[in-house]
C-alpha positions, 0 to 999 in steps of 0.5 A: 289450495288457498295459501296457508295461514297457519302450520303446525307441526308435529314432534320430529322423531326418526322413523325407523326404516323397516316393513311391519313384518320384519318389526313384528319378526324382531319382536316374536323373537325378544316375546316368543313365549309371551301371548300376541293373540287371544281368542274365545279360550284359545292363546297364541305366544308371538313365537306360535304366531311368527311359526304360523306367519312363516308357513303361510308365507311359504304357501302363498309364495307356493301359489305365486304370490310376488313383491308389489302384488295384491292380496283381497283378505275377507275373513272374519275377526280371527287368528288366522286374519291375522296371520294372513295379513302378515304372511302377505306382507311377508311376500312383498304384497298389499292386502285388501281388507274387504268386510265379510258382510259385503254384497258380492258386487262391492266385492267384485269391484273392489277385486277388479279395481285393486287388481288383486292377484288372490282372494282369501275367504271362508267360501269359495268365491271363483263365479266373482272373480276374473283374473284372482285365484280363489283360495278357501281358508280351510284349504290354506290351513291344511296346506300350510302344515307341510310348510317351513316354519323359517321366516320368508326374507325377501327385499321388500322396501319400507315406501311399498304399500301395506294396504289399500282400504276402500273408502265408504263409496257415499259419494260414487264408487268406492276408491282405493287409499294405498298405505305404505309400511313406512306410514305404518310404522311412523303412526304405530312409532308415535302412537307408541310414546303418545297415548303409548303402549307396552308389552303389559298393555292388553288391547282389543281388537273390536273393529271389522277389517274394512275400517283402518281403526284395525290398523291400530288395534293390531299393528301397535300393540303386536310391533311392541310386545303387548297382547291383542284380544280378539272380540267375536261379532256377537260379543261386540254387538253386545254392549253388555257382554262386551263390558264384561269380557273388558273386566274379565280380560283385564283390557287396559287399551281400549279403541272405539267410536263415540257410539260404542263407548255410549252403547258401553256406558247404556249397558250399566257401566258404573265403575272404573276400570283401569282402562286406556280409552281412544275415542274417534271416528265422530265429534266427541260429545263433551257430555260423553267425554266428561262420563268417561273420564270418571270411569276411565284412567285417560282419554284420548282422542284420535283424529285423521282420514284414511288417506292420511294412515288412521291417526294424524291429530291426538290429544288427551282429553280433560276435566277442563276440555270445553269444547273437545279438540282433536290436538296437534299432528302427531310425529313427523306430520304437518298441518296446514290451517287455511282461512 
């Protein structure tokens, strides 16, 4: 690298030195009857959802899942995605977010190169797999219910890795982005004060689990109290029935790319709602950004690769903004300007 012309830094706050799935079992406690997770008509308080979490931890454990070991998730966008996320993080082990739409050869690749030790999904996948255990979701269920509902307190340092997301594979063979809980926590921590989150914040949870934007619409608002709202394939495809379920829902925290929100605004959106918009993945057209202001409460815009967990650049976007920018770092992350 050429030598830096410019650095920026980001506000200095102490990270707290704790994994994501003791941070949620803190909250589960403070919110237990509160709603983590809404689904079609189905509601689950923090309490059910930890209760949950426990029993598939114990499972996996059953199953020989270990610390530092490595879980391939392909679910669909569910309670029980999330559920298993967190039992995996609660055995000490990363996940692999793997898309339910992927040809069986990126999935074997991705299985063969994070050496995953299990495999979660709705089928039986055994002819893909080599050294991973196969483990069909309907079979998990089942036998969690004679698990302890206690919570699975193993060592497990904040610097281990939460996930590893493959990139696209545009450019060559897709490669693997490890992420530690202490990165994770650091983003959610900030994302916390700015845009900012509460537990009267109701959030959707649109995206598919292969791309880490997941990453915030889960982990922020479920490690501080709020609510997340499970949006189905169908409805997210939908512009117009997605607007709907947003007023229905009463969504006040809501993430998408610049073409979601344009697919929104196609489907008849004219009138405001009291809503959060985080806005990223793509440049943000100033044309767009000047209609969603009118219609929205705040827009932000969230910036940042993978390799540097989801979210590094934010700013809230003005009236005045011409032309949009992606802000300063956020807590604890420096910029390096290069000429």
């Amino acid at each position: 690298l050429q030598k830096p012309t410019y650095k920026i830094a980001g506000a200095t706050r102490t990270i707290v030195s704790k994994t994501l799935h003791s941070l949620f079992h803190e909250q589960a406690n403070i919110m237990s009857t509160a709603i983590a997770l809404e689904y079609g008509t189905s509601c689950i308080t923090y309490k059910e959802l930890q209760d949950q979490i426990n029993q598939r931890s114990h499972y996996l454990y059953s199953k020989g899942l270990r610390p530092d070991q490595v879980v391939a998730i392909s679910l669909d966008r569910t309670p029980d995605l999330i559920v298993t996320i967190f039992a995996v993080l609660q055995c000490g082990a990363s996940y692999v977010p793997i898309d339910t739409s992927y040809p069986d050869s990126r999935i074997a690749h991705i299985i063969s190169d994070s050496e995953a030790v299990l495999f979660i999904s709705e089928i039986s996948r055994e002819l893909l797999l080599d050294a991973c255990t196969s483990l069909v979701l309907a079979d998990v269920k089942s036998a969690c219910n004679a698990m302890p509902i206690t919570f699975l307190d193993l060592a497990v340092s904040t610097s281990a890795a939460a996930y590893i997301i493959y990139t696209s594979g545009s450019t060559g063979n897709p490669k693997g982005v490890k992420v530690s809980h202490s990165n994770v926590v650091n983003l959610v921590s900030s994302m916390a004060k700015e845009p900012g989150i509460d537990s009267s914040d109701r959030i959707f949870a649109v995206t598919t689990i292969s791309f880490d934007a997941m990453v915030i619409e889960t982990f922020l608002p479920l490690l501080h109290g709020a609510s997340v709202v499970l949006v189905d394939e169908a409805t997210r495809r939908d512009g117009y029935l997605l607007l709907q379920k947003a007023v229905e829902d009463k969504i006040t925290v809501l993430w998408g790319t610049p073409t979601i929100w344009q697919i929104l605004l196609d489907s008849g959106w004219h009138k405001s709602l009291p809503i959060k918009a985080l806005i990223g993945g793509e440049p943000v057209p100033h044309a767009l950004a000047q209609e969603l202001l009118t219609l929205t409460d705040e827009l932000w815009n969230i910036y940042g690769p993978t390799e540097t967990t989801v979210c590094s650049f934010l700013t809230q976007i003005k009236k005045e903004d011409d032309p949009i920018r992606i802000g300063k770092p956020i807590a604890n992350t420096y910029a390096y300007l290069l000429d």
